[in-house]
Predicted model as a PDB file, atoms N, CA, C, CB and O in Angstrom, pLDDT in the B-factor column:
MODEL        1                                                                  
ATOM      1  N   UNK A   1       0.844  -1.162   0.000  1.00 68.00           N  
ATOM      2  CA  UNK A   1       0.000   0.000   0.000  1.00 68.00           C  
ATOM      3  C   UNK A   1       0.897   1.235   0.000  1.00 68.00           C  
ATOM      4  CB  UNK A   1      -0.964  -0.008   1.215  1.00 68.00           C  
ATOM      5  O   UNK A   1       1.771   1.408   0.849  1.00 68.00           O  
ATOM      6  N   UNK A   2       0.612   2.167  -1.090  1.00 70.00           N  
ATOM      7  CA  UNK A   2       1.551   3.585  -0.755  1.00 70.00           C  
ATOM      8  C   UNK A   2       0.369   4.639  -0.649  1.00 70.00           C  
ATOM      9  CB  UNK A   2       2.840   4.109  -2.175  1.00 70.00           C  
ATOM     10  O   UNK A   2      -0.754   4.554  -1.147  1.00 70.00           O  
ATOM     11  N   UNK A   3       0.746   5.350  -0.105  1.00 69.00           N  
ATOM     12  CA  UNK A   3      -0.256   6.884   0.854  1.00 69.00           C  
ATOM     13  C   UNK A   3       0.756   7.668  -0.249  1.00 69.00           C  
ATOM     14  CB  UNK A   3       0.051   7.410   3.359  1.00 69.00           C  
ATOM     15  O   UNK A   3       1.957   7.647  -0.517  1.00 69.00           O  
ATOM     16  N   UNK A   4      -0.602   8.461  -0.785  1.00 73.00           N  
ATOM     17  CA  UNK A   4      -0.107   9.808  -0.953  1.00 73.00           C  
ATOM     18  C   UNK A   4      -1.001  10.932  -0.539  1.00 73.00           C  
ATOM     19  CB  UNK A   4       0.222   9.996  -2.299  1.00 73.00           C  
ATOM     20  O   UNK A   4      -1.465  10.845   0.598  1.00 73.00           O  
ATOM     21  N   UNK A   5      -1.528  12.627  -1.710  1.00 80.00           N  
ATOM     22  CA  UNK A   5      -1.974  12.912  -1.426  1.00 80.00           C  
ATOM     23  C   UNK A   5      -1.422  14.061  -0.122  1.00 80.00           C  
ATOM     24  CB  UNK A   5      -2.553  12.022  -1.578  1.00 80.00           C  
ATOM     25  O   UNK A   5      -0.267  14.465   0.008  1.00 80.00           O  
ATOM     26  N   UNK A   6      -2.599  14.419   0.743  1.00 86.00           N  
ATOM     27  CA  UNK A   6      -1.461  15.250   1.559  1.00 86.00           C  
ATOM     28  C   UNK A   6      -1.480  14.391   2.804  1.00 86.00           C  
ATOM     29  CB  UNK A   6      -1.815  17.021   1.909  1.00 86.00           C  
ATOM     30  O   UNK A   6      -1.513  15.223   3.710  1.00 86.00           O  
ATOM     31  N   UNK A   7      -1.479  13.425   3.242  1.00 86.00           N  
ATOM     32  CA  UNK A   7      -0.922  12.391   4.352  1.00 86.00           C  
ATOM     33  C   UNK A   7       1.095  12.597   3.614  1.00 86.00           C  
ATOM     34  CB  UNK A   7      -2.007  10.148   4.098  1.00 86.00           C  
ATOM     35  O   UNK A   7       2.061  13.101   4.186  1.00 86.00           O  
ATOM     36  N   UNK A   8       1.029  12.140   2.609  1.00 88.00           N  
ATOM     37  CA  UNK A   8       2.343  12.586   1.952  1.00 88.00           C  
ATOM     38  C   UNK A   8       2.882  13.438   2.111  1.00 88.00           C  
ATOM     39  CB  UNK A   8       2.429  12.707   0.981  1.00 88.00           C  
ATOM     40  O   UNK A   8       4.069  13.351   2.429  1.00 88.00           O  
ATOM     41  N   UNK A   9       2.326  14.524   1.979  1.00 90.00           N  
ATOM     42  CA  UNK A   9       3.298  16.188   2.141  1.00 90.00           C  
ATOM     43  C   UNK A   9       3.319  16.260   3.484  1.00 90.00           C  
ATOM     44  CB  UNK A   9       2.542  17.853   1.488  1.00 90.00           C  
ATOM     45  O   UNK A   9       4.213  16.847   4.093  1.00 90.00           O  
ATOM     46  N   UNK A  10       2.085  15.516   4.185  1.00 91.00           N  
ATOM     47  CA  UNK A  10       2.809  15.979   6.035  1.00 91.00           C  
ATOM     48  C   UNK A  10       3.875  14.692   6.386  1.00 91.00           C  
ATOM     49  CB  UNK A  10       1.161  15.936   7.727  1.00 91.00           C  
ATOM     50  O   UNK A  10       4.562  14.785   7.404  1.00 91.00           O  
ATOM     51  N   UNK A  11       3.941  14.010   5.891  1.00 90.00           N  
ATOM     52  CA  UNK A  11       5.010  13.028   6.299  1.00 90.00           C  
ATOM     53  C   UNK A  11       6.696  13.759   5.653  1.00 90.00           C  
ATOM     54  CB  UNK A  11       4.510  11.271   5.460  1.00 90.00           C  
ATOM     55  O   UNK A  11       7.813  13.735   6.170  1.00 90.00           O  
ATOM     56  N   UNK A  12       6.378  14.148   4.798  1.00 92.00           N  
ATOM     57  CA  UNK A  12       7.404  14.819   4.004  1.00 92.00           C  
ATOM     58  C   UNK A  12       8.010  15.931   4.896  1.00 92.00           C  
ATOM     59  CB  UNK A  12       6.796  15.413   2.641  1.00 92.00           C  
ATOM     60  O   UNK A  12       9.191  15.915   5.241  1.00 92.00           O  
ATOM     61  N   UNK A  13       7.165  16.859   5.236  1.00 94.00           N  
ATOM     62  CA  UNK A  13       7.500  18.194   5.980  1.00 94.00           C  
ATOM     63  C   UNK A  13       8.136  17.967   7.654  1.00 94.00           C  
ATOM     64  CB  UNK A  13       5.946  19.125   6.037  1.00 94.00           C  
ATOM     65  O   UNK A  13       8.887  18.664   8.336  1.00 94.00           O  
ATOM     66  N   UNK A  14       7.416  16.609   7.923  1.00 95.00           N  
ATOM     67  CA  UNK A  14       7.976  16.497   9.187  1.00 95.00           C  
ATOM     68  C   UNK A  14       9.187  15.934   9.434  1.00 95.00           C  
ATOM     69  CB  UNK A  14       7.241  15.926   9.875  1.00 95.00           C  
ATOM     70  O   UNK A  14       9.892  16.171  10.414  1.00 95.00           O  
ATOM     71  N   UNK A  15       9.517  14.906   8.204  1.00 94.00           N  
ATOM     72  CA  UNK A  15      10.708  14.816   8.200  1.00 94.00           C  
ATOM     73  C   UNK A  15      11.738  15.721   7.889  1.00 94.00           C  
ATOM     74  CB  UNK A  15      10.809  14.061   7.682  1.00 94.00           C  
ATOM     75  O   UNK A  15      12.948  15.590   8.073  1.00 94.00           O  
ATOM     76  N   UNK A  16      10.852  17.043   7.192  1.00 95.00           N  
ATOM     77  CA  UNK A  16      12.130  18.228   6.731  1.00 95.00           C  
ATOM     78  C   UNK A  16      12.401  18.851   8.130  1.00 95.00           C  
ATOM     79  CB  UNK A  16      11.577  19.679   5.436  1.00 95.00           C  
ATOM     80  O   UNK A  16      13.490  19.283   8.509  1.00 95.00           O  
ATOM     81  N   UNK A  17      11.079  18.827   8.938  1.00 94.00           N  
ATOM     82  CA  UNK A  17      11.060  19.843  10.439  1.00 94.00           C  
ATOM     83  C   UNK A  17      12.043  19.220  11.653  1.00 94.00           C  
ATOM     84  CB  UNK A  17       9.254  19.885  11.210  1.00 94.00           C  
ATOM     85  O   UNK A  17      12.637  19.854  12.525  1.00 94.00           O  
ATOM     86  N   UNK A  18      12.018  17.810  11.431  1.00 95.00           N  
ATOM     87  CA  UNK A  18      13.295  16.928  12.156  1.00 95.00           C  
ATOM     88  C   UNK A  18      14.717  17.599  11.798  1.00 95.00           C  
ATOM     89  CB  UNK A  18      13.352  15.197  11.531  1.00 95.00           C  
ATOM     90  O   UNK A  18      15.364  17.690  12.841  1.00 95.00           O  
ATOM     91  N   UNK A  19      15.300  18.008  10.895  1.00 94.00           N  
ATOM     92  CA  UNK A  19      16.199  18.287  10.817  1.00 94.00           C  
ATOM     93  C   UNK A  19      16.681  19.798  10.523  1.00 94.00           C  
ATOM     94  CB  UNK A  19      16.429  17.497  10.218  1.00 94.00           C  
ATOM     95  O   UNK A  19      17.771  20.352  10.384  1.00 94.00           O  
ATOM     96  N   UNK A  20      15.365  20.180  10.498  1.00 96.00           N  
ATOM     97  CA  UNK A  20      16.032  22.104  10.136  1.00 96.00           C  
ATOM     98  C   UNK A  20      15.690  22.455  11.453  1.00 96.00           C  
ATOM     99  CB  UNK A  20      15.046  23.448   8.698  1.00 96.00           C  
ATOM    100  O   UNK A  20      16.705  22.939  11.954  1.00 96.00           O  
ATOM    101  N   UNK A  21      14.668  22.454  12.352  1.00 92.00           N  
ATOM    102  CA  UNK A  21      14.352  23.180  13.450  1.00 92.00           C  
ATOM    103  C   UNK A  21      15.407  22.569  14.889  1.00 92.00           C  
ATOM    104  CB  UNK A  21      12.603  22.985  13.629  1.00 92.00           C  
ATOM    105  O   UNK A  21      15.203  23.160  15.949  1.00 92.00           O  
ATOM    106  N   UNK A  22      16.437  21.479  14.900  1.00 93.00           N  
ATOM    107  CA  UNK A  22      17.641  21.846  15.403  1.00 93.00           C  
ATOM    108  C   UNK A  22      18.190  22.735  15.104  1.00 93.00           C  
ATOM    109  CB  UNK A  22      18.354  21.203  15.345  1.00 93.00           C  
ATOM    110  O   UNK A  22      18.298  23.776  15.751  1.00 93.00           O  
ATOM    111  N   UNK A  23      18.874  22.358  13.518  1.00 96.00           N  
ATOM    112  CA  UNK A  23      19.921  23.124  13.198  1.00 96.00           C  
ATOM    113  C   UNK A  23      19.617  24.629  13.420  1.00 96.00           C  
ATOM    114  CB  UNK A  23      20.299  22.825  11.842  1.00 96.00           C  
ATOM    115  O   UNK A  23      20.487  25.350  13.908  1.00 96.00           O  
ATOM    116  N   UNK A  24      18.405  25.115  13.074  1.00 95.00           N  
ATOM    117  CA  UNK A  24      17.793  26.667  13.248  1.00 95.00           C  
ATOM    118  C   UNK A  24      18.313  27.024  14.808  1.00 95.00           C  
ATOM    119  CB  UNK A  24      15.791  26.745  13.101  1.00 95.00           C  
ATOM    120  O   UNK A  24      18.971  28.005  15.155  1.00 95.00           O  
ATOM    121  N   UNK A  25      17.827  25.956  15.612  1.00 93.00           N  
ATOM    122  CA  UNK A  25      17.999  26.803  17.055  1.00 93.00           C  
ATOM    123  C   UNK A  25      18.995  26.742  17.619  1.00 93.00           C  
ATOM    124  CB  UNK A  25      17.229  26.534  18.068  1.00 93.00           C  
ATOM    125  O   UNK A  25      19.276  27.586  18.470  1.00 93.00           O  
ATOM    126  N   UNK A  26      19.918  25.604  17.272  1.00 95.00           N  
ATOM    127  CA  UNK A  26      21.710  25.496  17.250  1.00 95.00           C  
ATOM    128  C   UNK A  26      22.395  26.638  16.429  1.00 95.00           C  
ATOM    129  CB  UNK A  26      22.292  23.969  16.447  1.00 95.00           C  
ATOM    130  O   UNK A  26      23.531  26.975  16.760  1.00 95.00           O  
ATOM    131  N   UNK A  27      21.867  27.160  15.539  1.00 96.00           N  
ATOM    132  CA  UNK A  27      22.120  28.896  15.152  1.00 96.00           C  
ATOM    133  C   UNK A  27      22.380  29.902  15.680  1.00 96.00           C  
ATOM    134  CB  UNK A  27      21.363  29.474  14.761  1.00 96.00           C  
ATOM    135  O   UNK A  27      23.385  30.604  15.796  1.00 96.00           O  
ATOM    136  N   UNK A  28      20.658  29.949  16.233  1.00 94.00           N  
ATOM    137  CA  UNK A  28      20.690  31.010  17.398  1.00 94.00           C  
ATOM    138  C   UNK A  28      21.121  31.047  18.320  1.00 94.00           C  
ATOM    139  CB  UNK A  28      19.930  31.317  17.827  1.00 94.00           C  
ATOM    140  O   UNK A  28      21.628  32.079  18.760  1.00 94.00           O  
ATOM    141  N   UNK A  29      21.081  29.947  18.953  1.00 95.00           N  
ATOM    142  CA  UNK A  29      21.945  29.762  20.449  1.00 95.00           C  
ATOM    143  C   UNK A  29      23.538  29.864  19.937  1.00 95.00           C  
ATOM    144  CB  UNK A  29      21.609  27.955  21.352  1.00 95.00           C  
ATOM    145  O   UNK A  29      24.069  30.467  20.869  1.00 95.00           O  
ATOM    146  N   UNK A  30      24.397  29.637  19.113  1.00 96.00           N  
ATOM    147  CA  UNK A  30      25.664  30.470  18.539  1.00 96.00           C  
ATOM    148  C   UNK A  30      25.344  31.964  18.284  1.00 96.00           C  
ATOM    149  CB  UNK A  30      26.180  29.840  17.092  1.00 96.00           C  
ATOM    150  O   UNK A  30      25.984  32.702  19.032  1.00 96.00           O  
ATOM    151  N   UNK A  31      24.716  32.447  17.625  1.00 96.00           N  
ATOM    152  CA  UNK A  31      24.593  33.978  17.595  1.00 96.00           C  
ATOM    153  C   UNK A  31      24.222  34.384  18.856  1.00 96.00           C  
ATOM    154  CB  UNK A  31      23.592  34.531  16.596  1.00 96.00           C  
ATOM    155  O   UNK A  31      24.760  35.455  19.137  1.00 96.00           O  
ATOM    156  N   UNK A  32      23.360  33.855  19.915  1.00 95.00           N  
ATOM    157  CA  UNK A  32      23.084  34.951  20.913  1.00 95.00           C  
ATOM    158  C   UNK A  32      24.325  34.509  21.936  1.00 95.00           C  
ATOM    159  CB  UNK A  32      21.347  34.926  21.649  1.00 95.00           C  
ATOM    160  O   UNK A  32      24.568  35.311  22.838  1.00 95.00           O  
ATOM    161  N   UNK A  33      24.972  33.532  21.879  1.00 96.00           N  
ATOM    162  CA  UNK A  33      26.118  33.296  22.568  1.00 96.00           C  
ATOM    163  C   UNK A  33      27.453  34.176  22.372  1.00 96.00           C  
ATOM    164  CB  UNK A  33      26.373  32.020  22.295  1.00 96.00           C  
ATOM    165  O   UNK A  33      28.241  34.396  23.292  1.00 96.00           O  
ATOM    166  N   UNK A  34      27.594  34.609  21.170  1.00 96.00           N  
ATOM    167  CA  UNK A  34      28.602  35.256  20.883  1.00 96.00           C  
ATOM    168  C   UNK A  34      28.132  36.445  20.627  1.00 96.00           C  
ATOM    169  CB  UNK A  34      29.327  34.751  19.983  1.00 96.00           C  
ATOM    170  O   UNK A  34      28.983  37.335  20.612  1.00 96.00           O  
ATOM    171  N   UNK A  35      26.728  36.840  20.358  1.00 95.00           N  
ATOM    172  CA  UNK A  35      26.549  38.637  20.791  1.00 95.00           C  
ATOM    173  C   UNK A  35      26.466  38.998  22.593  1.00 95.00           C  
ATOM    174  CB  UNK A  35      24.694  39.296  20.013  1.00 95.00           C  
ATOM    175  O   UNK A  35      26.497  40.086  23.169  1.00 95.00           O  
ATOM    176  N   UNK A  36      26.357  37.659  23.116  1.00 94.00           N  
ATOM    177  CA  UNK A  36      26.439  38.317  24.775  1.00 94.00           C  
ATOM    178  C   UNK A  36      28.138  37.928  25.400  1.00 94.00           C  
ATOM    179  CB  UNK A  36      24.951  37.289  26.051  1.00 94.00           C  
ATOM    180  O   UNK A  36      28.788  38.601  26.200  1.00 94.00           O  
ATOM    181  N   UNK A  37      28.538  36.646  24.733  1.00 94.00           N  
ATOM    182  CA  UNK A  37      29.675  36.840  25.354  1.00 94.00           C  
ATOM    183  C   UNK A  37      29.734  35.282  25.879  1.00 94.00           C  
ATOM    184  CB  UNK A  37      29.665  38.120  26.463  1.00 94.00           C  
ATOM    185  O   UNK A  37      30.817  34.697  25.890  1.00 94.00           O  
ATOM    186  N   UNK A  38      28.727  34.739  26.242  1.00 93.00           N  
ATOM    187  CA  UNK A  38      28.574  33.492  27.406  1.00 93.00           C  
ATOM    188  C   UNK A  38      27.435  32.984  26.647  1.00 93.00           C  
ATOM    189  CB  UNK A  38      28.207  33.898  29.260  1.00 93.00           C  
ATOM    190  O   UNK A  38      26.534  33.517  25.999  1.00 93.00           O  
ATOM    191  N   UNK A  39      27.827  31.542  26.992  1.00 94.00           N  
ATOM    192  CA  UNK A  39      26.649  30.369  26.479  1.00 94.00           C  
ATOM    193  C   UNK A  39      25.547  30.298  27.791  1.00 94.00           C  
ATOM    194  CB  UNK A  39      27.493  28.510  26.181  1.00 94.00           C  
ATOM    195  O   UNK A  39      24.517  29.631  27.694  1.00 94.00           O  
ATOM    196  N   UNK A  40      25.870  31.023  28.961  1.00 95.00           N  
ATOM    197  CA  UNK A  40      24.660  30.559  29.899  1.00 95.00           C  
ATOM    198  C   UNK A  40      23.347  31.456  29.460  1.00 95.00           C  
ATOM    199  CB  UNK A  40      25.054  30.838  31.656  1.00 95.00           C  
ATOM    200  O   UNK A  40      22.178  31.118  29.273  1.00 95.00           O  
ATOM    201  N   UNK A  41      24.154  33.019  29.350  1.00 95.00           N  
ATOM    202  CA  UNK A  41      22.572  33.803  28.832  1.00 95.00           C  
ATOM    203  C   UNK A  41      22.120  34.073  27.235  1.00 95.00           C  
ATOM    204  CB  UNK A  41      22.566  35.438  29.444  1.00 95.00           C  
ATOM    205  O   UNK A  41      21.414  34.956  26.749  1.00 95.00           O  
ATOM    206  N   UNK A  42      22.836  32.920  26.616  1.00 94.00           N  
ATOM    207  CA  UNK A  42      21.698  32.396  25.392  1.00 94.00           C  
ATOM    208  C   UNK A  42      20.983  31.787  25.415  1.00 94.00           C  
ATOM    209  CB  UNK A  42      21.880  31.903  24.499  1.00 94.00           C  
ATOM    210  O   UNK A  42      19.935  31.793  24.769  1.00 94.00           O  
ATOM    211  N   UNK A  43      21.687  30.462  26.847  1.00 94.00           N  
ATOM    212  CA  UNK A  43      20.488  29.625  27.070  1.00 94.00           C  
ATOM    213  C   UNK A  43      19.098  30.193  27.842  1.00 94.00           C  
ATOM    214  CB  UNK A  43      21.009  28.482  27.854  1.00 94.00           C  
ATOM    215  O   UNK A  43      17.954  29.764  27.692  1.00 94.00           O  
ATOM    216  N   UNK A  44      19.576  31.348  28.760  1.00 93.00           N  
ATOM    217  CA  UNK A  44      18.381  31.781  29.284  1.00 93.00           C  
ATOM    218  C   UNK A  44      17.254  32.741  28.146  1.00 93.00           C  
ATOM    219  CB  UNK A  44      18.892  32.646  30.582  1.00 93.00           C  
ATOM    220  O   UNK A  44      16.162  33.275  28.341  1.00 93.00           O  
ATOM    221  N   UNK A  45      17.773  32.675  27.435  1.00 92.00           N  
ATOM    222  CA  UNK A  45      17.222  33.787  26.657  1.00 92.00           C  
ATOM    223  C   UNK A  45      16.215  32.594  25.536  1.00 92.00           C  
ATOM    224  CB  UNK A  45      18.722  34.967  25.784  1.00 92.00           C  
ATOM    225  O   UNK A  45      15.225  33.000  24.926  1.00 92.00           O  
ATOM    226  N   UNK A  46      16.611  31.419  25.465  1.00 92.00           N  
ATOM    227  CA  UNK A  46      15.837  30.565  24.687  1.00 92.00           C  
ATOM    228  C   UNK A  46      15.255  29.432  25.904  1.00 92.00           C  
ATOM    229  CB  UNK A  46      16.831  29.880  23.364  1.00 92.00           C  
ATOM    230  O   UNK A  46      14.463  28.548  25.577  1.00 92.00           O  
ATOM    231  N   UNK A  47      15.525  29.510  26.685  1.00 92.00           N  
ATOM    232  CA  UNK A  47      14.324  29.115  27.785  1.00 92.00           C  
ATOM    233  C   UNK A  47      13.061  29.744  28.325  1.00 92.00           C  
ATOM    234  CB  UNK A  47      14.852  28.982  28.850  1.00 92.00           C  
ATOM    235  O   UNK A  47      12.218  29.266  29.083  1.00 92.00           O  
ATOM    236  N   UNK A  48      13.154  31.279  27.583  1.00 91.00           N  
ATOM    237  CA  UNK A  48      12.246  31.592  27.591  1.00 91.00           C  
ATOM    238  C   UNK A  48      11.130  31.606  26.325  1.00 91.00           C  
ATOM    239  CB  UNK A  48      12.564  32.436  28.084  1.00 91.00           C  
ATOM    240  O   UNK A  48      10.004  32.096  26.415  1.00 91.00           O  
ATOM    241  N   UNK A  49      11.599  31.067  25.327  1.00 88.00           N  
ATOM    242  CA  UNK A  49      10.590  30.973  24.047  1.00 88.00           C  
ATOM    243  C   UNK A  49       9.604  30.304  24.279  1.00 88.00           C  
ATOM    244  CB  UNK A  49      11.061  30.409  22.856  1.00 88.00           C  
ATOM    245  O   UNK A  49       8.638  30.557  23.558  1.00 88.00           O  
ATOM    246  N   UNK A  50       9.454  29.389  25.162  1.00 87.00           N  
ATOM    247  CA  UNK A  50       8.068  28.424  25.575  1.00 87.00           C  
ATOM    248  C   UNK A  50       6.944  29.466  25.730  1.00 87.00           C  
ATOM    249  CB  UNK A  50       8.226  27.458  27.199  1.00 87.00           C  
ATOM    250  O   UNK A  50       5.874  29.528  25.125  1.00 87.00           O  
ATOM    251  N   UNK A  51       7.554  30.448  26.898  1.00 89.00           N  
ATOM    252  CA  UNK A  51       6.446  31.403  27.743  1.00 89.00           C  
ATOM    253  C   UNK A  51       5.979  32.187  26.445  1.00 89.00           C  
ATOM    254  CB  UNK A  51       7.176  32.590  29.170  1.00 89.00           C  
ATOM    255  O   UNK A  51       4.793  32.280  26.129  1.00 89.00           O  
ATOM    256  N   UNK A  52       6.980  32.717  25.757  1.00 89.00           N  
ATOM    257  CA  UNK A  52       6.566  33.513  24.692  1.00 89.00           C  
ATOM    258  C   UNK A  52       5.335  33.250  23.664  1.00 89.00           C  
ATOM    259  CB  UNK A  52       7.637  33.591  24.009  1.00 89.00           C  
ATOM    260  O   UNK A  52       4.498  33.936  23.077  1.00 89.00           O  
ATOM    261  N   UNK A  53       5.709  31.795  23.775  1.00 90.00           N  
ATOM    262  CA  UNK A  53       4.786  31.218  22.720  1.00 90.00           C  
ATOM    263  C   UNK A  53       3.246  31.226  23.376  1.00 90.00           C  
ATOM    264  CB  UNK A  53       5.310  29.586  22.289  1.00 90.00           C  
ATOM    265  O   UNK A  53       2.250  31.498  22.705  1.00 90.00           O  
ATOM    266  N   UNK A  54       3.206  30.788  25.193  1.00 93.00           N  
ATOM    267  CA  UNK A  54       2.050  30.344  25.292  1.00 93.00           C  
ATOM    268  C   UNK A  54       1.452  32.084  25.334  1.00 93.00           C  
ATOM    269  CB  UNK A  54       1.827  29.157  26.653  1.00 93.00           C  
ATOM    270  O   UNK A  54       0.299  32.265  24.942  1.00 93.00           O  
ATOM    271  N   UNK A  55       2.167  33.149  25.752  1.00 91.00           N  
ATOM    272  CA  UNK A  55       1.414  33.910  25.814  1.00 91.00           C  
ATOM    273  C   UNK A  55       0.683  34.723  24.457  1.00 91.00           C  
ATOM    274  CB  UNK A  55       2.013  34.526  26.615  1.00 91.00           C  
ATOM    275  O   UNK A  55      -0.202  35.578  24.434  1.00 91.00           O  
ATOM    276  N   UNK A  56       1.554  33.983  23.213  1.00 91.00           N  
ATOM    277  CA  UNK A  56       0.589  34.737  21.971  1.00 91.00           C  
ATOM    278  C   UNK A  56      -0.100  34.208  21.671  1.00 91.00           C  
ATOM    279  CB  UNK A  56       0.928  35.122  20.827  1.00 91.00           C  
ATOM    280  O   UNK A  56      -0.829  34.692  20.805  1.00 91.00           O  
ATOM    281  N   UNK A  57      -0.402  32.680  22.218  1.00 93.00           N  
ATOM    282  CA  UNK A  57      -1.971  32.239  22.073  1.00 93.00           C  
ATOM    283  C   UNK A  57      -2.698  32.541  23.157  1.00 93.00           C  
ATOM    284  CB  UNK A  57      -2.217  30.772  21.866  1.00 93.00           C  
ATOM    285  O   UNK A  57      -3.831  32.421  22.691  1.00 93.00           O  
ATOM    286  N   UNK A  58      -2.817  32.803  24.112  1.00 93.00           N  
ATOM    287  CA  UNK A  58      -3.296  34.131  25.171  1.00 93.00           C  
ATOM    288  C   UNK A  58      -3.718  34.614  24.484  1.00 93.00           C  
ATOM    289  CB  UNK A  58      -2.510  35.077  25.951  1.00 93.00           C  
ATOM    290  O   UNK A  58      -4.817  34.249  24.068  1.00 93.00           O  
ATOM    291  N   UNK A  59      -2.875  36.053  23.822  1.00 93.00           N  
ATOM    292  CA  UNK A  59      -3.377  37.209  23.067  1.00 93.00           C  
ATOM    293  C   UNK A  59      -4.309  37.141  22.229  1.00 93.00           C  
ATOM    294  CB  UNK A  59      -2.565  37.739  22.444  1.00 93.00           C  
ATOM    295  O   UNK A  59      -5.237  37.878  21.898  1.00 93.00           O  
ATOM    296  N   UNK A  60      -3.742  35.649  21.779  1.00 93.00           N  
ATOM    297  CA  UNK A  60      -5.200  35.762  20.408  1.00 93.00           C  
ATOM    298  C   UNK A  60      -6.456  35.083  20.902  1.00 93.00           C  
ATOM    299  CB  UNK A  60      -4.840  34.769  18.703  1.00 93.00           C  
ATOM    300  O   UNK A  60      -7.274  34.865  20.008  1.00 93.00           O  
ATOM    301  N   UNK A  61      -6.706  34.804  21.783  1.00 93.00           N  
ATOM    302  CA  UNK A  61      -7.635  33.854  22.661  1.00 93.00           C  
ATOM    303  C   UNK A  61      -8.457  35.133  23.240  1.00 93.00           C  
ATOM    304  CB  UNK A  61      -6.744  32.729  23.995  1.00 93.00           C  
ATOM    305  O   UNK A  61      -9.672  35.195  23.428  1.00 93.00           O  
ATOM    306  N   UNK A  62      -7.354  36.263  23.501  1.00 94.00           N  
ATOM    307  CA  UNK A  62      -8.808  37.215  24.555  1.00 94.00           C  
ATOM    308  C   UNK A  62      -9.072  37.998  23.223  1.00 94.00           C  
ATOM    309  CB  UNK A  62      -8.271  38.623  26.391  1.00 94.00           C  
ATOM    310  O   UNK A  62     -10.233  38.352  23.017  1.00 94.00           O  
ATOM    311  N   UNK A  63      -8.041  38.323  22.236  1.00 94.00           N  
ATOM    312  CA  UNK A  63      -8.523  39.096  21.160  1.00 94.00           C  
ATOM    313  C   UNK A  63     -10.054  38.474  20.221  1.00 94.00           C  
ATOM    314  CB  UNK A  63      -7.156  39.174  20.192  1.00 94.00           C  
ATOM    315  O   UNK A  63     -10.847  39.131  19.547  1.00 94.00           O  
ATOM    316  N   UNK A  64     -10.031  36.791  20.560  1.00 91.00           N  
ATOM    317  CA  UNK A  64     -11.412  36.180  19.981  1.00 91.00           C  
ATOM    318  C   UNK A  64     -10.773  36.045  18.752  1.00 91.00           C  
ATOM    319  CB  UNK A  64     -12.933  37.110  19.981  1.00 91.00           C  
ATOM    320  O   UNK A  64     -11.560  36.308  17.843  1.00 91.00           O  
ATOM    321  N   UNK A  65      -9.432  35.677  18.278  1.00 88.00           N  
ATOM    322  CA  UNK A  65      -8.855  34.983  16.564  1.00 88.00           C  
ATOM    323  C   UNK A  65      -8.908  33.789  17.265  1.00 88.00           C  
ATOM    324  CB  UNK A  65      -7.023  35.417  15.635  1.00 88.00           C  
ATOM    325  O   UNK A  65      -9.253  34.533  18.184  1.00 88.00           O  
ATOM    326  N   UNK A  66      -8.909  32.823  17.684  1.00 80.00           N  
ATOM    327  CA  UNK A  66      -8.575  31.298  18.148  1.00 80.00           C  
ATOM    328  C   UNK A  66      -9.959  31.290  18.642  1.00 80.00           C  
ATOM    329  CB  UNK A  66      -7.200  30.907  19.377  1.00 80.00           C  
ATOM    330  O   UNK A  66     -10.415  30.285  19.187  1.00 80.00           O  
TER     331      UNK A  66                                                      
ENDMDL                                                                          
END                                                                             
């Protein structure tokens, strides 16, 4: 049996998202490491992307888009 269709393109994309969305944030954590100086406050600075995230679905939750 082969699946295509878009079961296909999401199997496709997630395997592209396995390997770029390390490398993307292994990026940043080098750039914000070497614009501050120290690897501890890049890491703090991307320990905070979680909060970031939950609070813009917040925003759009009281704004009534979600």
């Amino acid at each position: 049996m082969a699946w295509g269709g878009q079961f296909e393109n999401l199997d496709r994309a997630r395997r592209r998202l396995r390997l770029i969305l390390p490398v993307t944030v292994g990026i940043i954590f080098a750039l914000l490491s070497w614009m501050f100086g120290e690897a501890r406050h890049a890491g703090v600075v991307l320990l905070n992307v979680p909060f970031s995230m939950v609070g813009g679905v917040v925003a759009l939750y009281l704004r009534d888009i979600i």
